[in-house]
VOLUM-508370 format. One record per residue (C-alpha): x, y, z. Coordinates in steps of 0.02 Angstrom, whole numbers, padded with zeros to 5 digits, always signed. Layout:
BEGIN
XYZ...
***
This chain:
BEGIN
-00198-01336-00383-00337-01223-00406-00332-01034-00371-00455-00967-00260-00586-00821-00296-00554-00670-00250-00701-00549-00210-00720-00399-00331-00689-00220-00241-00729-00074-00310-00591+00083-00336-00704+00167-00213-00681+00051-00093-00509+00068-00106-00528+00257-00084-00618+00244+00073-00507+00085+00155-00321+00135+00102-00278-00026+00218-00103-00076+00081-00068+00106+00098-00074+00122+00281-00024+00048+00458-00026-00156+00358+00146-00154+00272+00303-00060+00340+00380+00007+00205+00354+00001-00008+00510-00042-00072+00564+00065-00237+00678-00038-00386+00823+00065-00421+00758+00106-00601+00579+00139-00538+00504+00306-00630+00453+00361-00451+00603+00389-00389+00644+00521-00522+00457+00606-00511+00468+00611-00344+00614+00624-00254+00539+00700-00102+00440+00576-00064+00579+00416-00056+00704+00392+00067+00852+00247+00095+00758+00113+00198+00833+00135+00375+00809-00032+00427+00895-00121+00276+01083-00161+00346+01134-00217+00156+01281-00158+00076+01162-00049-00063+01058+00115-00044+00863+00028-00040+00747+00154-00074+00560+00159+00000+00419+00266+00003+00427+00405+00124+00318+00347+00282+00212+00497+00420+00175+00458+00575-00016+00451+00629-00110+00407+00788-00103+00210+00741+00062+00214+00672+00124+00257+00513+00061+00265+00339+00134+00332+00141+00159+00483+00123+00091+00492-00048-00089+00485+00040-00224+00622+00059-00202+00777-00014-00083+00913+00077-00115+01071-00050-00233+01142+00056-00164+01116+00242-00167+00977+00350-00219+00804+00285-00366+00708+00336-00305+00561+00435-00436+00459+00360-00411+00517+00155-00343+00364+00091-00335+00424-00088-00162+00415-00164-00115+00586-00237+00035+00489-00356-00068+00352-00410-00043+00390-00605+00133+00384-00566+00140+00238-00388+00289+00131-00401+00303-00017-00471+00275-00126-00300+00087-00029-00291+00048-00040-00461+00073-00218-00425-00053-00235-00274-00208-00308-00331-00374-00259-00259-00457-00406-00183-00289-00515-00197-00252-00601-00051-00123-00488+00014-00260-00363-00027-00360-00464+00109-00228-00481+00235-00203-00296+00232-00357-00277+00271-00347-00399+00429-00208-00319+00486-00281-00139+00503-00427-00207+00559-00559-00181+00442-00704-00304+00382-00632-00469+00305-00672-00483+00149-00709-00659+00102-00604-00785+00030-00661-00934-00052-00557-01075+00040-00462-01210-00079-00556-01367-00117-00544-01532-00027-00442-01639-00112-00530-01806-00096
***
């Protein structure tokens, strides 16, 4: 089966739409020998809504008008954070699950969707005939 194309975006783009970083996903889940967790300690937490018998870490979530978001967005240093700076102020050091995310996947797509932004198109599979 062929893959479909996926539109190119732009790391601006990304800076200005923050949609896999905001109010799409619920949490970011952290491996237990992710870097992350040791360069930033503040900014993980134990997932409260995973009933498992481990300690499953995640990326600290704020709340916002819309919902939540990462923490790890918009830069704090100087006061309060815009609510609409998407830029990620780990990104050299994101875990593992972000470093992952592709821009313009289709879970790139879908986050988009969800937040409600412009839908960025996606070639549809060909017809088998």
């Amino acid at each position: 089966m062929a893959e479909c194309a996926q539109p190119e975006v732009s790391p601006s783009e990304c800076l200005s739409c923050g949609a896999c970083c905001r109010e799409a996903y619920h949490a970011v889940e952290i491996g237990p020998r992710d870097a992350f967790i040791r360069l930033h300690p503040g900014w993980t937490q134990v997932d409260p809504h995973f009933a498992g018998a481990g300690r499953r870490r995640i990326v600290k979530r704020v709340a916002t008008l819309t919902g939540t978001r990462c923490a790890c967005l918009g830069d704090s240093s100087a006061g309060p954070v815009d609510p609409l700076d998407y830029r990620c102020v780990v990104y050299a050091d994101r875990p593992k699950t972000c470093r992952e995310f592709e821009q313009g996947s289709v879970n790139c797509a879908d986050a988009r969707r969800r937040v409600g932004l412009a839908h960025l198109p996606v070639e549809p599979p060909p017809q088998l005939s």
